[in-house]
N, C-alpha and C positions, 0 to 999 in steps of 0.2 A: 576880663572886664575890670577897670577899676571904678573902685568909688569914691567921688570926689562929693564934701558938704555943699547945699547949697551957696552962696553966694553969702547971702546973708546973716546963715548958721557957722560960716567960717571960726574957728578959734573958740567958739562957745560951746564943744561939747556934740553931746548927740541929741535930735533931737525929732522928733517922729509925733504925727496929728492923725488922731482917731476919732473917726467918724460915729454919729450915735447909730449909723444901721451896720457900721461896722462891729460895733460892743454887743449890738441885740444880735447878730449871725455867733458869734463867736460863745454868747452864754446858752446855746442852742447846741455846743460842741459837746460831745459825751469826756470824762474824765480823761480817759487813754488819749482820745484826739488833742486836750489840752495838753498832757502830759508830755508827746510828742513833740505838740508847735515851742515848749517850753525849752524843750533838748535840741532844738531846731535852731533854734532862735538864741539859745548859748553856744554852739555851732558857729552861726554867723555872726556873732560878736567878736569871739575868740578870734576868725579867720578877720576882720577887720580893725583890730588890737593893734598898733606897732608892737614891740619887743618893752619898750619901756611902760606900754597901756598896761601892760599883762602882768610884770611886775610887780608895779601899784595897784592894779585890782588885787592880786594875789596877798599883798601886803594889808589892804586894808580888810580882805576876810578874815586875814589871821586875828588880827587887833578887833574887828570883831566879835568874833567868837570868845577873844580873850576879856573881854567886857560882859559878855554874858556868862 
């Protein structure tokens, strides 16, 4: 399956709409279930990354951490 932005989202990044009965189900998640969608959820970023996305993430955590 690939995954393509929508149309509009093209060249802008990622970009994802959350609903308010979506945020009131999910503050109703015990710790560990967060925990989980969090490891999940860096999972399917990573796997939708090119080679150079991962890079520059990898790049700007280090210079973060190097600033705090």
């Amino acid at each position: 399956m690939e995954i393509k932005p929508k149309l509009e989202n093209a060249n802008k990044g990622f970009h994802y709409t959350v609903t308010d009965e979506q945020i009131k189900v999910h503050q109703q998640k015990s710790l560990e279930e967060i925990l989980m969608w969090i490891e999940e959820t860096s999972k399917f970023i990573y796997e939708v990354q090119t080679p150079e996305e991962r890079i520059r993430s990898k790049l700007a955590k280090q210079f973060n951490n190097e600033i705090i």
